[in-house]
C-alpha positions, 0 to 999 in steps of 0.5 A: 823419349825422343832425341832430335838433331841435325847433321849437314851432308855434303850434297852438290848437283852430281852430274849436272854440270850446267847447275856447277857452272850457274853456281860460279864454282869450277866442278870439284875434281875429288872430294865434295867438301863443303864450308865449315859449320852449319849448311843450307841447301844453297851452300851445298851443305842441306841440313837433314833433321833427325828424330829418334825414339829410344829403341825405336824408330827414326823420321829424317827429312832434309830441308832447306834451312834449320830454323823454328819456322821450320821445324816445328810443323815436323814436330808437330805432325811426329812426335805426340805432345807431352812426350820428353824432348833430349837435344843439344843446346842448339837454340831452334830447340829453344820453344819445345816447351812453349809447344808442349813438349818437356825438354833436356838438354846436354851442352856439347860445347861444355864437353857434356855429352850425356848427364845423369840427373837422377843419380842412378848412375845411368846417364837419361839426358843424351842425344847420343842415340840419334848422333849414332844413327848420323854415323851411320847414315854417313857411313852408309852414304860414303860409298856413293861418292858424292850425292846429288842434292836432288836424289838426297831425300831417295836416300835417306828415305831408303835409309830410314826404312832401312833402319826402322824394319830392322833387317839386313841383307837377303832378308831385308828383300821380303819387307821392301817388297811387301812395301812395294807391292802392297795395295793402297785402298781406292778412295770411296 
């Protein structure tokens, strides 16, 4: 079972005035607050699309827009087909099944953040799990103060590995360096 999902970070050109004054925007003097509703790379809001297998890992990219045309080869080369999609009834999904994937959906607008079809009393169609990971990916990303869209995919490429090896602190220190050191084999 995956859950997929999109989030809108805030990202501008953090220190990289002469990209500011191209934008014909006066630098922001406190917070980097960007347009309401959904983003693209240009508006200063990218989309970073998430998937998320229940008690397992997660894949997050940024992109520059999300669309069909732009999502699907993520799908396609992450997730196996035949396995069971949960979104939100945002439209992009709509061809998950025409790919190959069996899909649910929760209808947020409607006030519908999880549903128990089965009448079991637990709740199988959410996508809570990968809206939880967005709170804390946010909360992670506060304390910086701003990201520069060019570093953006540093970041969530540290917090992706960050949450998939499952360790904090001190201990978190072995796995990242057992990343970094370890040796690729040479091509034949």
């Amino acid at each position: 079972m995956v859950e997929c999902d999109e989030v809108y970070i805030v990202a501008g050109h953090k220190g990289q005035p002469d990209k500011v004054a191209k934008a014909g925007r006066k630098p922001r003097c406190r917070r980097l607050k960007g347009a309401p509703g959904r983003g693209t790379a240009e508006t200063e809001k990218p989309p970073v699309f998430g998937m998320i297998q229940r008690t397992g890992e997660v894949v997050i990219r940024m992109l520059e827009n999300v669309q069909q045309p732009t999502i699907k080869p993520l799908i396609l080369q992450t997730i196996m087909p035949g396995t069971q999609i949960y979104t939100d009834e945002y439209n992009i999904y709509s061809r998950l099944e025409a790919w190959g994937y069996p899909h649910k959906t929760v209808n947020h607008s409607a006030g519908e953040y999880a549903r128990d079809e089965d009448g079991d009393s637990f709740c199988e169609v959410h996508s809570n799990t990968m809206e939880g990971f967005w709170s804390l990916l946010r909360s992670w990303l506060r304390p910086h103060r701003g990201i520069s869209q060019a570093k953006l995919p540093l970041y969530l490429s540290f917090f992706e590995f960050v949450h998939n090896v499952r360790k904090r602190g001190k201990s978190l220190l072995s796995s990242l360096l057992a990343v970094l050191v370890k040796k690729t084999p040479k091509p034949i």
